[in-house]
N, C-alpha and C positions, 0 to 999 in steps of 0.2 A: 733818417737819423734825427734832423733836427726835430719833427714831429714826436718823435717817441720823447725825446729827453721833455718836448712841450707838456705829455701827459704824463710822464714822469711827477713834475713839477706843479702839475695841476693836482695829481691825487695828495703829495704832502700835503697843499696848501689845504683841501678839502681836511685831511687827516690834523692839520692842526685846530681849524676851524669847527670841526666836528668835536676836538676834544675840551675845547673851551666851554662848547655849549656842553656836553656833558658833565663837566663840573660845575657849571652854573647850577645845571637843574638835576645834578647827581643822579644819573643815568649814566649803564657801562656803557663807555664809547661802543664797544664791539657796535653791541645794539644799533646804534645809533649811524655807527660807520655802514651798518650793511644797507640801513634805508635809506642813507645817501647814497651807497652804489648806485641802490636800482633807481631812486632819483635822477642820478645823473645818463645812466642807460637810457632812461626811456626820452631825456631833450636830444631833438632832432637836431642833426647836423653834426653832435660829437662823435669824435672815430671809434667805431667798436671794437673794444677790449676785450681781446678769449683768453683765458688763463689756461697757460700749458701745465699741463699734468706733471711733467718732467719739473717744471720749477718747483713745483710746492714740493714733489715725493724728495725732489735730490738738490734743491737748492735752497728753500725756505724752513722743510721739514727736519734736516738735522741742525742747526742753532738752535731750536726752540728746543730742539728734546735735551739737547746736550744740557743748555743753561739749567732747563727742570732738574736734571738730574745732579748736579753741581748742588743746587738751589737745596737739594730733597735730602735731610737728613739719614742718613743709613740707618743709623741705631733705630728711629721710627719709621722707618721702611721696614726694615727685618722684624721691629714687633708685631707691625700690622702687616705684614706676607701674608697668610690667611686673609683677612678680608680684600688685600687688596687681588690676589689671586683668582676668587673664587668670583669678583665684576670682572679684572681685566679678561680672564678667559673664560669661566664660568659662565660669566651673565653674555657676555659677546656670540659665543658660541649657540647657548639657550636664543636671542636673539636672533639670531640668524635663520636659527629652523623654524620657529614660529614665522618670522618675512618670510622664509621660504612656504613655509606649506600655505600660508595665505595667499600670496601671492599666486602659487600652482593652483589651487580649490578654487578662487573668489576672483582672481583675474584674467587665470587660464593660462598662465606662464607655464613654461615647462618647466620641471623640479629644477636643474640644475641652471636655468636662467635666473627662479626664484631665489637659488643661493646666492648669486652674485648681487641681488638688487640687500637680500638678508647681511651680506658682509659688508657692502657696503655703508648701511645707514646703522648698524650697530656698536660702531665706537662712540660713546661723549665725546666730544670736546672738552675740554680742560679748564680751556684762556678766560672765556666769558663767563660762567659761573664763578671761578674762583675771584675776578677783581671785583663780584657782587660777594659774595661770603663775606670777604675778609675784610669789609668795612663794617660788616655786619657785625663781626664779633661771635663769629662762630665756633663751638669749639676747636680748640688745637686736632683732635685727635678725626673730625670728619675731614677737615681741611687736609688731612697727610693723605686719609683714604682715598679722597679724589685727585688730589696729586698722582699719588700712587697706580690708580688706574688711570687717569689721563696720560702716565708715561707709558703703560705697556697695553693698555688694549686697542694702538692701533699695531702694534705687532701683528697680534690675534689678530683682528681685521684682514691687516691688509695679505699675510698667510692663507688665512681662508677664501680671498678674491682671489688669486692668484688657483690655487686650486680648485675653484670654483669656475673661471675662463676657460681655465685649458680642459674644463671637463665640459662645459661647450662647447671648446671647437674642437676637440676630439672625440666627443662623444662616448668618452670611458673614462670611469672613474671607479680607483679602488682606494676602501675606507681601511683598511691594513696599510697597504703604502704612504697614505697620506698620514696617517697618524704617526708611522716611523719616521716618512720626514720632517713632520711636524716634532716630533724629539732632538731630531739631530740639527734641525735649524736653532732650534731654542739651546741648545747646550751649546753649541761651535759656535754662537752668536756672544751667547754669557763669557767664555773661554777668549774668545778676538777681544771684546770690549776691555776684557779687564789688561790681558795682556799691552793691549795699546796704551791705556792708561798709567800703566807701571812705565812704560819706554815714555811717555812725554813725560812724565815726573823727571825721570835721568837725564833726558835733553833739559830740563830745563833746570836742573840743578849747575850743566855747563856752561848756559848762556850768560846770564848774571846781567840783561838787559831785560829792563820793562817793556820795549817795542815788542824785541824779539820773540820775549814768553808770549805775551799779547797774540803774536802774529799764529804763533805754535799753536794756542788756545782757540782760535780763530780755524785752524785749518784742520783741528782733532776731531771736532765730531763732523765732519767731512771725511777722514781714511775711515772713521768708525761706522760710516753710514753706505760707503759706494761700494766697498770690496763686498760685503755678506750682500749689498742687494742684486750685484751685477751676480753673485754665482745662483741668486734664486731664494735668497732670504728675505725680510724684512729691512734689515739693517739696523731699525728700530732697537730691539734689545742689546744688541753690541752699542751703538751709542748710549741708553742707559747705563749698561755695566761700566762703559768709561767713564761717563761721568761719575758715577755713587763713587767710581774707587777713587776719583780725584779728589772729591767732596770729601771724605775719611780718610785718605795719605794726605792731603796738600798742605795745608795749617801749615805745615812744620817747616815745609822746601819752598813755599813762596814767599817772597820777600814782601816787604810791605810794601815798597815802590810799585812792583807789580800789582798790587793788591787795589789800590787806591787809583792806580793807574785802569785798573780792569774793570773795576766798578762800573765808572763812566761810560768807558768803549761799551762792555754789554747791555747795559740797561739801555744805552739809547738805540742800539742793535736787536733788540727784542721788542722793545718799544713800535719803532720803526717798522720790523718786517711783520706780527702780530697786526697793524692798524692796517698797512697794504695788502695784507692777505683780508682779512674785514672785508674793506672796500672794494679790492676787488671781486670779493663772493658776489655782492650786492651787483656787480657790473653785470655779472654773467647773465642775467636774467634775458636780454633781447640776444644774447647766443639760443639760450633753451628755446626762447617762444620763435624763432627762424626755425624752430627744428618740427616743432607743431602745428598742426593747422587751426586756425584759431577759433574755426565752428567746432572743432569738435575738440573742445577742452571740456568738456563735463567730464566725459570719463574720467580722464587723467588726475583733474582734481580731484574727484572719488578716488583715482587709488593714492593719492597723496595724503587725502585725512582718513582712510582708512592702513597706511601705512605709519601713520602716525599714531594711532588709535593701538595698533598691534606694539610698536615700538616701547611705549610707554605703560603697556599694560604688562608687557614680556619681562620689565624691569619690576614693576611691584611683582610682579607671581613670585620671580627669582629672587628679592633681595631679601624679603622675608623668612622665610625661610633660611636663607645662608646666614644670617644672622642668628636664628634661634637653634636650626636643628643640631648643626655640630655639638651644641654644648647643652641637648639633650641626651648626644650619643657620646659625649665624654665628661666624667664628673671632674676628671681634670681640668679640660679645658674651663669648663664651667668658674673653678674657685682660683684659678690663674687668670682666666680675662670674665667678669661677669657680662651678663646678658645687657645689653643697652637697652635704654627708654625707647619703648616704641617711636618717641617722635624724634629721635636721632635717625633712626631706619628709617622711619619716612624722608625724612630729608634726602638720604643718601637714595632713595628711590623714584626721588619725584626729579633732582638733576638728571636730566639726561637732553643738555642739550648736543645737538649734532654744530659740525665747521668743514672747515677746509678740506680736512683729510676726503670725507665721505667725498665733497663733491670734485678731486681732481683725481680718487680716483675709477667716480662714474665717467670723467672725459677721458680717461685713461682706457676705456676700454675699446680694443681692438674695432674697427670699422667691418670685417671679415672675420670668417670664419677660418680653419687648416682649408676647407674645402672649398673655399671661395664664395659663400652664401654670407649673404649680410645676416652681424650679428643679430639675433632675432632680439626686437623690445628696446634696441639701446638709446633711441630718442624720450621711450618714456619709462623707463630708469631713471635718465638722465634729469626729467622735469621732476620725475618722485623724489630725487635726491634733492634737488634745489629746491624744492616745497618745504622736506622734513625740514631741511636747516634755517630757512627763514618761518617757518612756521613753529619750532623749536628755540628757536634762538630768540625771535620776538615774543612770543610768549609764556616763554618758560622765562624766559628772562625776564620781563614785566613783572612775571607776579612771585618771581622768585621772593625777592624780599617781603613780602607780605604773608607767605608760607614760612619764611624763616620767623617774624613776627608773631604768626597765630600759632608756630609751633614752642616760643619761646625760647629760641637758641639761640636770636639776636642781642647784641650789644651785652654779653655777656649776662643774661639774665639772672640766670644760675650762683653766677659769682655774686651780682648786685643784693640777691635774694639773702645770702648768708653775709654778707657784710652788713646786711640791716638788720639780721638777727643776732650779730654779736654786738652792736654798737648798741642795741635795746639792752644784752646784757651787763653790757659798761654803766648805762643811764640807770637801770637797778643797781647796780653795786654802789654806782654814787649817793643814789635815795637812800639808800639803808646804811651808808657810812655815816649820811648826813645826818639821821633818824637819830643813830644810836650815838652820836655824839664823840667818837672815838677818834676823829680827828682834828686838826687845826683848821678854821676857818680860812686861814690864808692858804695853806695848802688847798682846801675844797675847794677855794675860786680858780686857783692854777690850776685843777686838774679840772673843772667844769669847762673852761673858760679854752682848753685845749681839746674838749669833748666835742665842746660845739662848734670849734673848726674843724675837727676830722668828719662831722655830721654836713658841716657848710660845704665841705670839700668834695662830698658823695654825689653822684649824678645823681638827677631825680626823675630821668628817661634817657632812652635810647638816642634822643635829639642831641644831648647836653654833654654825652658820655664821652665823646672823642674829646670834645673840647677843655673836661672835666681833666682827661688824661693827658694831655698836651697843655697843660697850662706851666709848667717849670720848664718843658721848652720853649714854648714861648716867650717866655720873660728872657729866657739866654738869648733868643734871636733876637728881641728889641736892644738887648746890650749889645750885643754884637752888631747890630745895625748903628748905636749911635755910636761905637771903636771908630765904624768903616767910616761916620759923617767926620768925625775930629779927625780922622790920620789923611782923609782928604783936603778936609780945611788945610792941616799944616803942609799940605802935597802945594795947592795954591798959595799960600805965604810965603813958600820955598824955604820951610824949615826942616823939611826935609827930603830926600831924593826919590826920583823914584824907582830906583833898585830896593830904598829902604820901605816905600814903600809895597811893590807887589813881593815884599818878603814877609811882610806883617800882613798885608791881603790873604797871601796863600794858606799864612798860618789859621786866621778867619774864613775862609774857607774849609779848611778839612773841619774845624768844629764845628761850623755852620749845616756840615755835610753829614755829619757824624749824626746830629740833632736829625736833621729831616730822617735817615736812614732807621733812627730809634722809633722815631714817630711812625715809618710805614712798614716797620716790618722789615728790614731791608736785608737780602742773603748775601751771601759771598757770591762773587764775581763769578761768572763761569771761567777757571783759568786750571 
């Protein structure tokens, strides 16, 4: 006991250390957290850490879904359902067969071994691209799509692993059945979610305690994730559907108290299990290489970058396509959503990092078969899986921002492009007022003179743009820092108490909170 709470203790402090250096040299911690993992795997003498399968599916895996979905606007959910549909199950699905048949042809798997290694490494991951995006200034509307699919294609996923094992170890598999239960999991799952969500809103319309909702908030996407997985579901979609309905009813039945109270508890609970899930990935690595022998790791590597090679080529064929063809075959569609810039679709084609899911649950899989034969391939699944996500995650992620850059979608391009073309039509209308004479010189200087501050005021790069943006809150935080210096002074002169003061603290607090919260984007609480 006391050892475990030691590396307990040791991973935070790694995870806070690891996250300093990341904002030092603005790099997503994930990144950074997973090559500390295997950093610290490979010093001798640390006790080695396996990650149970069961913690991530049913103990790490519903908060994160739940909060997403809280976080995930309905109203742009339900406008973007087509593209977000057409990756989470479309592109997942397409994926899966291409790893499958590859796998079967080029490494000699059997088909239905191929599908399980194919379900496995075809969900994205969500966490580490999106905290790269969204410094980047990328549009609103790719940011919801990958949301969007990072909530439900490990549904998909993890549905199609599931019927892909037992068609291993029972050696029958039918594509009629599985598609009807593939219906009726997705509908009974949608149907549980919401309903749950409806029953915590009324519970907590009676409590009238910020603990209590808290705790309720806390224990939701837990009924929303165990019932549908223990009867053979994902569970996944029912926690979605909980969340989005709380996200769209709540407003109205959560108190502020709650609200402001909830904040805190979830971010640093998402925070928190997000980083240990990271580093622990990264740990796993001296599990995998105990399971290989290490002359003969050529192979294996071959099927790792040719599993990788499949994965991300599986994704351009399909996103393309689902992008344009629909609104080839419908002129509706067409003048109700137009066709995006190709280097929007590229963006959304070139994410496709793998995480956690993929790899707990390639350790998830059965040591045996029904019939008592070892599952065939499952040590090297296992290394193909933790290759795709460290070789996916570091390098998709590396060069993510540099693809967002060459494509121009970063730090708001778009936007910055036409604000410099209307402030050029300002700087003409002023020449030509001034030309023609038609106005007061004292007015001209006041309107010049306010031209060239909203021109001073403009980023003049991607470097400058955040800071550009964040500069009126800034100036409130320095006020608000010298309040906190003066009401402490008069706390030391004893002019006044200090009831009075952590009353006026607190009050400096929620705007201090409020500020950071405007500056990053900040959602509602998952409650």
């Amino acid at each position: 006991m006391t050892a475990t709470i030691q590396t307990l203790l040791l991973l935070i402090a790694v995870l806070v250390v690891v996250a300093v250096v990341a904002r030092r040299f603005n790099t997503a911690p994930s990144i950074l957290l997973v090559i500390a993992g295997i950093a610290l795997a490979l010093i001798p003498g640390l006790p080695r850490m396996e990650l149970a399968p069961e913690l991530v599916l049913l103990g790490i895996l519903p908060p994160l879904i739940y909060s997403a979905g809280v976080a995930m606007s309905w109203r742009e959910f339900r406008f973007n359902l087509r593209p977000i549909t057409l990756l989470a199950v479309g592109c997942v699905v397409f994926t899966s067969c291409a790893v499958a048949a590859v796998a079967h042809w080029l490494l000699g798997m059997p088909l239905a071994v191929g599908f399980v290694l194919g379900a496995i490494v075809s969900p994205p991951d969500v966490v580490a691209p999106l905290s790269i995006v969204r410094r980047l200034g990328v549009p609103r509307r790719l940011v919801v799509v990958l949301e969007g699919e990072g909530l439900a294609n490990d549904a998909t996923a993890l549905i199609l692993y599931r019927f892909a094992v037992a068609a291993v170890g029972t050696g029958a598999f039918s594509l009629a059945e599985a598609a009807g239960e593939f219906a009726l999991i997705v509908i009974g799952e949608i149907a549980y979610g919401i309903g749950l969500g409806w029953l915590s809103l009324r519970l907590r319309r009676w409590a009238h305690d910020p603990r209590v909702e808290i705790t309720l908030s806390l224990l939701m996407p837990y009924a929303a994730f165990l019932l549908p997985a223990h009867l053979g579901g994902s569970g996944v979609l029912a926690t979605i559907a909980a969340g989005l309905f709380v996200s769209w009813n709540g407003p109205l039945l959560i108190p502020a108290a709650t609200r402001l109270q909830g904040i805190f508890f979830w971010d640093l609970l998402v925070y928190l299990l997000e980083g240990l899930v990271f580093l622990v990935t990264g740990l796993q690595i001296r599990t995998v290489l105990d399971w290989l022998d290490p002359i003969s790791l050529r192979g294996p590597l071959l099927a790792v970058l040719l599993t990788v090679a499949i994965i991300i080529a599986a994704r351009f064929v399909w996103v393309f396509p689902a992008a344009y063809l629909p609104r080839r075959l419908s002129r509706k569609l067409a003048r109700r959503d137009p066709a995006p810039p190709w280097r929007q679709v590229f963006f959304l084609a070139f994410v496709g990092i793998r995480g956690v899911v993929s790899l707990a649950a390639a350790l998830a899989i059965p040591l045996t078969t029904l019939a008592g034969a070892p599952f065939p391939y499952r040590d090297l699944i296992l290394f193909v899986t933790f290759g795709v996500i460290v070789v996916t995650l570091i390098g998709q992620g590396l060069t993510l921002p540099g693809v967002v850059r060459w494509l121009g979608l970063g730090s708001h391009a778009a936007e910055e492009r036409e604000r410099d073309e209307a402030l050029n039509v300002v700087q003409n209308r002023l020449d030509r007022l001034a030309a023609e004479g038609r106005i007061a010189p004292e007015v001209l200087a006041i309107l010049r003179a306010r031209h060239h501050d909203r021109v001073g005021r403009l980023p003049r790069s991607p470097s400058d743009g955040f800071e550009t943006a964040s500069a009126a809150g800034q100036l409130r935080s320095d006020l608000i820092a010298a309040e906190r210096e003066f009401i402490y002074r008069l706390l030391r002169e004893g002019k006044i108490t200090d009831e009075a003061r952590r009353r006026i603290e607190r009050e400096l607090d929620l705007e201090e909170a409020a500020i950071a919260c405007k500056k990053e984007g900040g959602a509602e609480p998952p409650l």
